[in-house]
Structures are given as structure tokens and as C-alpha cells.
C-alpha atoms as one frame of an Amber mdcrd trajectory, in Angstrom:
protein
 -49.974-203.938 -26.804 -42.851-204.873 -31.652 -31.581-204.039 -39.303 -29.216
-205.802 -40.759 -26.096-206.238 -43.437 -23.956-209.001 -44.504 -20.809-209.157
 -46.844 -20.275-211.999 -49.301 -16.959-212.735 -50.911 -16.667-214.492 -54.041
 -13.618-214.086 -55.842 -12.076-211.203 -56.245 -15.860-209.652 -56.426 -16.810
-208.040 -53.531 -20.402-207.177 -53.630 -22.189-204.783 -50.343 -26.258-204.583
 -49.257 -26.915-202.013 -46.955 -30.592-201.946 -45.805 -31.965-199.144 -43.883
 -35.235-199.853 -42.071 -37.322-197.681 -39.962 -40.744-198.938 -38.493 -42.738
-197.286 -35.848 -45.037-198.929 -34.134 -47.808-197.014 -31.517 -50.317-198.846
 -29.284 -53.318-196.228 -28.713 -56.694-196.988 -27.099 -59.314-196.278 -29.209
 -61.380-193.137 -29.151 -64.781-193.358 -27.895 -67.278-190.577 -28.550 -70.153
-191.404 -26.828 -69.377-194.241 -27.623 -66.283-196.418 -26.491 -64.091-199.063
 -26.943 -60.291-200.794 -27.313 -57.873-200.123 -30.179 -55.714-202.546 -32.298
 -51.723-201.525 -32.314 -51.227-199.752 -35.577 -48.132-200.530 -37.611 -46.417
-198.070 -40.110 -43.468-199.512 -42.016 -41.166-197.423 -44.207 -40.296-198.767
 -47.599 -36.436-200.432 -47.237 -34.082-199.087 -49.409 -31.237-201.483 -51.039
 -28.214-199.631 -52.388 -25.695-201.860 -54.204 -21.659-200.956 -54.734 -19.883
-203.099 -56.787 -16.454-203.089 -57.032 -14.749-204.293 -60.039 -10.884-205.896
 -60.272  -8.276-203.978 -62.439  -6.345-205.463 -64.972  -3.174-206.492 -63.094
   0.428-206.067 -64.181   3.618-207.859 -63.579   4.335-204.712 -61.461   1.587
-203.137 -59.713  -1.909-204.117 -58.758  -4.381-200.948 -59.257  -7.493-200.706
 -56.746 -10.953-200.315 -57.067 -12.956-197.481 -57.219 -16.314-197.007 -55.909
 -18.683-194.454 -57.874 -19.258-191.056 -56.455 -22.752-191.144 -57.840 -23.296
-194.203 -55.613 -22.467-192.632 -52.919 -24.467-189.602 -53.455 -27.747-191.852
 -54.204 -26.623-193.426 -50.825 -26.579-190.731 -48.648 -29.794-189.267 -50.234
 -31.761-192.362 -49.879 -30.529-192.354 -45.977 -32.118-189.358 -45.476 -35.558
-189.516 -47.215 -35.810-192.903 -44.732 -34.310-191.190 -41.845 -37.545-188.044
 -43.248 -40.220-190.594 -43.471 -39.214-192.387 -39.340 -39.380-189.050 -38.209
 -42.338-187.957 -39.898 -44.203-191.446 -38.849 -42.971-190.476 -35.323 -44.782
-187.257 -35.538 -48.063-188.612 -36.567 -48.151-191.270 -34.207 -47.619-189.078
 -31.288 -50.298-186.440 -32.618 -52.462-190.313 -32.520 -51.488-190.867 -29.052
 -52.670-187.288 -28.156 -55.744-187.336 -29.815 -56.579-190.057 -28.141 -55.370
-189.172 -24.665 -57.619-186.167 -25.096 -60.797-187.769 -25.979 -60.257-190.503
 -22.554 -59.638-187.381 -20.373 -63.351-186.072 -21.868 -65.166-188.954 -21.532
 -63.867-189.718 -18.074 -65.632-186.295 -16.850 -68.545-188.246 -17.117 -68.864
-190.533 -13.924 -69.628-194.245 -15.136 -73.255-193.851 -13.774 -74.793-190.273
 -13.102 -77.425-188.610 -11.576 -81.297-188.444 -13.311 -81.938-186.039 -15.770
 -85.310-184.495 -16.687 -85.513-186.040 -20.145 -85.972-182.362 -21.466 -81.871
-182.342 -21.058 -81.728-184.962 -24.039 -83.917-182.449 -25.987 -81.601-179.510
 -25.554 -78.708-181.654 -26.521 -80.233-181.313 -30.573 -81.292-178.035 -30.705
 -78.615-177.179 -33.123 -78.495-180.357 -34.533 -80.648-183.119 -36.066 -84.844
-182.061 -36.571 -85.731-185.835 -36.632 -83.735-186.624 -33.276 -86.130-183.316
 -31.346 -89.348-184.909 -32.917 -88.045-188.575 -31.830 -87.192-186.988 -28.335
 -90.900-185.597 -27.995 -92.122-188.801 -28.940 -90.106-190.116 -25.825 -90.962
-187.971 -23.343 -94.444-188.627 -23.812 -94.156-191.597 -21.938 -90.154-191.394
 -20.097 -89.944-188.744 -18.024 -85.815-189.261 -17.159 -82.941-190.431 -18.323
 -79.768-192.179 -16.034 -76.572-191.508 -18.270 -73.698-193.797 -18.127 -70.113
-193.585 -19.108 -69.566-194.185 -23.223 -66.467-196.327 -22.644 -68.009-199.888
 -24.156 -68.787-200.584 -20.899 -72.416-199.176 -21.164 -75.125-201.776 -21.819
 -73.478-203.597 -18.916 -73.148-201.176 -16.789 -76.768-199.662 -17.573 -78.121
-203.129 -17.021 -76.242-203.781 -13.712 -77.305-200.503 -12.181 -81.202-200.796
 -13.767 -81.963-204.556 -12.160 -79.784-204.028  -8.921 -82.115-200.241  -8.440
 -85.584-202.249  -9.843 -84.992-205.168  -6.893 -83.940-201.944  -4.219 -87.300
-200.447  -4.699 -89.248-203.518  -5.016 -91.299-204.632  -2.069 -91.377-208.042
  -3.185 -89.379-210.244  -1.315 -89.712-213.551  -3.449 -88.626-211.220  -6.538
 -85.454-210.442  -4.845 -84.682-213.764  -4.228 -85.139-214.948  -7.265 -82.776
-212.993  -8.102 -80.068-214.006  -6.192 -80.696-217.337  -7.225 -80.481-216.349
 -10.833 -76.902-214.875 -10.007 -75.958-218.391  -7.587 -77.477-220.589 -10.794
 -74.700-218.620 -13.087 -71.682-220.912 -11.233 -72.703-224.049 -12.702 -73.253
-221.891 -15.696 -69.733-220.928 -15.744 -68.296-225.306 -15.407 -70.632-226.163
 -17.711 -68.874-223.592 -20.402 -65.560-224.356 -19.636 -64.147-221.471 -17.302
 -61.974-221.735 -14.373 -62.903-220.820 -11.094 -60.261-218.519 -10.639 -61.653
-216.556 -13.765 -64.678-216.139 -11.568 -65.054-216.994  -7.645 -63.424-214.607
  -6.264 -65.433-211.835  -8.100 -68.673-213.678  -7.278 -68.162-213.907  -3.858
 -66.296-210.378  -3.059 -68.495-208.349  -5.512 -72.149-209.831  -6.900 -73.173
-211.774  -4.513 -72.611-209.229  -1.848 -73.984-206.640  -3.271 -76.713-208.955
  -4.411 -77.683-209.924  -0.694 -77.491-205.994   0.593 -79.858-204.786  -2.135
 -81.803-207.794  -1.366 -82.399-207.358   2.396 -83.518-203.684   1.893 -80.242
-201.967   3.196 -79.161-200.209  -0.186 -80.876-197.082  -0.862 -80.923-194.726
  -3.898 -77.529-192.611  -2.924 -75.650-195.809  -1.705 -76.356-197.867  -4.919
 -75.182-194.947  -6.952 -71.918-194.741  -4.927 -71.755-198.238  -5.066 -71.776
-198.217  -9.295 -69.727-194.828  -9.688 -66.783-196.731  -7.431 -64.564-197.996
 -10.283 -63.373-201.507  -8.665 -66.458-202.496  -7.643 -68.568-201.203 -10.975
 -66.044-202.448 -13.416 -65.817-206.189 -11.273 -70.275-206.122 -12.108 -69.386
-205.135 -15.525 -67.018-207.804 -16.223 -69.127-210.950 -14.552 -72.260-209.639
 -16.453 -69.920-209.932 -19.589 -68.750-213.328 -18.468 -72.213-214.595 -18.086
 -72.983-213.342 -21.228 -70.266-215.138 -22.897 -70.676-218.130 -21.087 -74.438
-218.264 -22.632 -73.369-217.869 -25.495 -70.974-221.089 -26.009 -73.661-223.001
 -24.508 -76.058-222.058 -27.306 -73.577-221.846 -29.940 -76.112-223.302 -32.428
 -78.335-221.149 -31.816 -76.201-217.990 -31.786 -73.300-218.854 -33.970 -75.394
-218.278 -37.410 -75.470-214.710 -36.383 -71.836-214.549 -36.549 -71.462-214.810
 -40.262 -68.029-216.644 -41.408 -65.768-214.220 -39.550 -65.700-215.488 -36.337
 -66.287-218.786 -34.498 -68.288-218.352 -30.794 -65.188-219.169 -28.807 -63.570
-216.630 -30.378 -66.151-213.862 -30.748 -67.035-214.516 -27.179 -62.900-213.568
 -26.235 -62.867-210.666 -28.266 -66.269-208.929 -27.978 -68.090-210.387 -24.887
 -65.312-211.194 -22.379 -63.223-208.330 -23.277 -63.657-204.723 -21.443 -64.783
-201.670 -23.200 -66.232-203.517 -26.327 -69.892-202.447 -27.307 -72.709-204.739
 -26.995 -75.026-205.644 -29.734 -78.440-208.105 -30.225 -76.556-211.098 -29.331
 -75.381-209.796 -26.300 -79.068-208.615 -25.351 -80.252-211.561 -25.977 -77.657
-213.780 -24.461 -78.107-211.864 -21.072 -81.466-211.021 -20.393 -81.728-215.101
 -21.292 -79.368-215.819 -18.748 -80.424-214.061 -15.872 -84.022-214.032 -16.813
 -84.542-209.764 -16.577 -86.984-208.819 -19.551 -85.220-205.618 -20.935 -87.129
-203.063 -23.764 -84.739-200.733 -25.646 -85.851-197.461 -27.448 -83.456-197.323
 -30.545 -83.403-193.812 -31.667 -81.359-193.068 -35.193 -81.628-190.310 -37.298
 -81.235-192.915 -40.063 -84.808-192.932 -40.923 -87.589-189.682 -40.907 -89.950
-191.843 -38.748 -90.765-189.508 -35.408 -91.271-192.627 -34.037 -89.178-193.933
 -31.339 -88.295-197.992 -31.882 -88.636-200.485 -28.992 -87.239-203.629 -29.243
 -88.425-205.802 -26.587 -86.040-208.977 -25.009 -87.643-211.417 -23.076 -85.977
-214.226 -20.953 -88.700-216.949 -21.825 -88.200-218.865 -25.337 -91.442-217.898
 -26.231 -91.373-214.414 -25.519 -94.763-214.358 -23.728 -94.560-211.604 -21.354
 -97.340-213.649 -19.101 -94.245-215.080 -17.499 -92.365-212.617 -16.241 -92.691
-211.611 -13.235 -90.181-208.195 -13.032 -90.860-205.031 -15.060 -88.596-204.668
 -18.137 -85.483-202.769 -17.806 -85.925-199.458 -19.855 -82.882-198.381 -22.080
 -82.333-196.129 -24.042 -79.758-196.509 -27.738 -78.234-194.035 -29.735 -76.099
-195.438 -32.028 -73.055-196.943 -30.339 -74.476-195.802 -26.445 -76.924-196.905
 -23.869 -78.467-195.373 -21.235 -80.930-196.090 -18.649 -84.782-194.439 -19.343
 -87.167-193.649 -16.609 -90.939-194.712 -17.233 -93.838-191.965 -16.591 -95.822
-192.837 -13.536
């Protein structure tokens, strides 16, 4: 979120480097279209140009001394190569403002889009692909065979959390199971010795714990939340972003403690520690398996996701089902899986039939 000359004299030689250097350098967020996330500062560099003038001593008589002359044609290749550098900053300028636009444009759209919005009749996904992809309809159809709504949330990288957070806090709200809901908060309370055991300071996390989740943990708990309140609650950007970020820190924190078992999914790339700082930890990046996995472990929610692509001709709607248990017997679990729904590089939160 970043020119220089020198003069050297030796003998009577006096040798001159002028170096002309332009470099431009932009930080832009990166564009997310449906879906998010952050950008890395791009750098463009112009090539240096090096323009020597030597001047060479005259023959000297008992008389007179004569003086140098520089070469016109030097000078002309000087002045020309000052202004194809002096062409190429501006022109660097220009693109990486048209960047910065571009980019300022596609925020301001996705930002119409409150971070978690009202229920849709799932017929609204439908009409999204009439113009567009045959296999998505027949994929769609397939869906709303069984999901009669869909819950959109903001595509700013934020969305699996945020689709998760708002999904578990509204399943416990409409719940008349008391002992659910307090499991529940002690899944939450169990995710401080979670946090020392990983290596995090409690500055990183008390505050937000106490002011934030385990607040709104205890209202939705005790039956005082209903469906308009919890909405407000998750479309109110301190508070929704603060849910966001622990759900990510619990993630990551899951993560380092199972680093054998996770770590192999990394490739060679990255170690956890530092996977965990740029794609858990850090806001607006997407969430993948490991992530699932990691989270629904952690907090022991069961969560199915429909994974619709129009990479394959199958009408046939994917779920990929994430239980907290290491045996993935569904016996266990008590709460209903979270429904989600993925299109590539977006989540959003699906509404089960009755």
C-alpha cells in the first residue's frame, strides 16, 4: 500500500552519466465481480536511458590551449531520449489512473448490494440466465426442486463468512431448543483457549469477543433477536465486518493447530503460518475447502454447499457436505446443516423446501 548523476574526473578526461528514470507506482483494490477480494500494488518501471558525452583534450600549444567540443548529435540523441521517457511516465500515468477508475467503479457497484439482503424466491436466480448459460437454467431447476429461496450476500471476499455468520446466528434464532443454543455459545467461549493455544494475543481478539460475538451470541440465544433485527444487525458494517473477521480468526487459528493435517493441501507455495496471514486472517480474501473445513470443525456447525459451474453439462446440482465430527457421521450432529449456495468465486445462503 514506493534519480541520480555523478561526475568523475580523471585526468584531463572528463566523462558525464545522466540517467533519467520515471517509475509509477499505483495501489488499487482489486475488482470483485461477484466475486471479491484485495489487490497487490502494481509497479511499472520505464527503461533508464544512459547518454554518455565525452570530451576529448586538444593538442596544446606553447600559446593557446583550445577547448573541447561536445557533439551536436549527442545532444540531439539527448534531448530525444528525454522525451520518449518523459512519453512513456506520462503515458504509465494515464493507464494507471484509467486502473484506479476501473476499479473505483466496480466497488461503487458492488457496494449497492447490502452485505446481507433480503430472501429471494429462488425463481430470481433463474431469471438472472435467461440470456446466458442453458446448463446454469437446467442446474437452477434442479435447485428449486428442493430450495425454495436464496439470502444474497455482498461479493467482496467477505462472503462464506458472512453467509455462515448470518445462517447459524438465524438457525439458533428460530430454534426452540434451548440446549442447542447453548451449545453454541459454548462453542464460541471454547474458541479463547483456541486462540492461546495458536499463538495470538489477546488484544488481536478480546475486545471483539466480548463487544461483538458473544453479545450477540447471548441475545440470539435468549430469544430476543428476531428476523428484521438480525438482518439489521448483519447489514450494520462495524458490527458484520467485527463477525466476519473473528470467524476468519477462528478459522486460522484451526488451522495452525492442525497444520499436519492441513498443510499438505498447501502445495510448496506457502507454509500454514503464512497462508493463514494472507488468505484466512486477511479481509476480503475468498474462502476455499480448507477454510470449510477448518470452520465448520471448529465450531462444530455441519454446513452442505450446492456448487453450481457451468464447467460440466451435468443438470445436476453438486453438494458437498462438511461435517464437524472426524468421522463425518451425521448421527452426531445435533443442528441442521447450513445450506449454501457456490458459484464460482461467491456464496450465498439457500433456503430448504418445507
Amino acid at each position: 500500500m514506493n534519480m541520480g548523476g555523478g561526475v568523475d574526473y580523471n585526468n584531463s578526461t572528463t566523462e558525464t552519466h545522466e540517467k533519467t528514470e520515471a517509475s509509477i507506482s499505483s495501489e488499487v483494490n482489486e475488482p470483485v465481480v461477484i466475486p471479491s477480494g484485495s489487490e497487490k500494488e502494481e509497479k511499472k518501471e520505464t527503461p533508464s536511458e544512459n547518454t554518455n558525452i565525452i570530451t576529448e583534450p586538444q593538442n596544446v600549444s606553447t600559446t593557446a590551449e583550445t577547448a573541447p567540443v561536445s557533439s551536436p548529435s549527442n545532444e540531439t540523441s539527448d534531448t530525444t531520449e528525454g522525451k520518449t521517457t518523459a512519453n512513456t511516465a506520462q503515458e504509465a500515468q494515464i493507464t494507471s489512473q484509467q486502473n484506479w477508475e476501473y476499479e473505483q467503479s466496480i466497488k461503487k457497484e458492488v457496494e449497492k448490494t447490502p452485505l446481507v439482503c433480503l430472501t429471494e424466491d429462488i425463481q430470481k436466480l433463474y431469471q438472472e440466465y435467461e440470456q446466458g448459460s442453458e446448463v446454469y437454467r437446467q442446474k437452477i431447476m434442479k435447485l428449486a426442486e428442493r430450495h425454495s429461496k436464496i439470502r444474497r450476500c455482498r461479493g467482496d471476499g467477505n462472503c462464506f463468512y458472512r453467509a455462515f455468520g448470518f445462517a447459524w446466528f438465524e438457525r439458533l434464532m428460530d430454534s426452540k431448543d434451548n440446549d442447542l443454543r447453548q451449545s453454541a455459545l459454548k462453542s464460541l467461549a471454547d474458541t479463547i483457549p483456541l486462540f492461546k493455544e495458536a499463538g495470538y494475543q489477546e488484544l488481536v481478539y478480546q475486545d471483539i469477543y466480548e463487544e461483538h460475538i458473544e453479545k450477540q451470541m447471548k441475545i440470539v440465544a435468549n430469544g430476543e433477536y428476531d428476523g428484521d433485527m438480525l438482518l439489521t444487525i448483519f447489514q450494520t458494517d462495524e458490527i458484520s465486518n467485527c463477525i466476519v473477521f473473528y470467524l476468519r480468526l477462528i478459522t486460522a487459528a484451526y488451522l495452525k493447530l492442525h497444520r499436519e493435517e492441513y498443510e499438505p493441501f498447501l502445495g510448496f507455495e506457502f507454509g500454514m503460518d503464512q497462508f493463514c496471514s494472507s488468505s484466512v486472517e486477511a479481509m476480503d480474501q475468498e474462502a476455499d475447502h480448507i477454510h470449510v473445513m477448518a470452520l465448520t470443525k471448529a465450531l462444530k456447525v455441519p454446513v452442505e454447499i450446492a456448487y453450481m459451474s457451468g464447467s460440466d453439462a451435468m443438470e445436476q446440482v453438486n453438494f458437498h457436505e462438511f461435517y464437524p465430527d472426524d468421522e463425518g457421521s451425521k448421527g452426531t450432529v445435533t443442528l441442521k446443516p447450513l445450506v449454501l449456495l457456490y458459484r464460482p468465486g461467491h456464496y450465498d445462503i439457500l433456503y430448504r423446501r418445507e
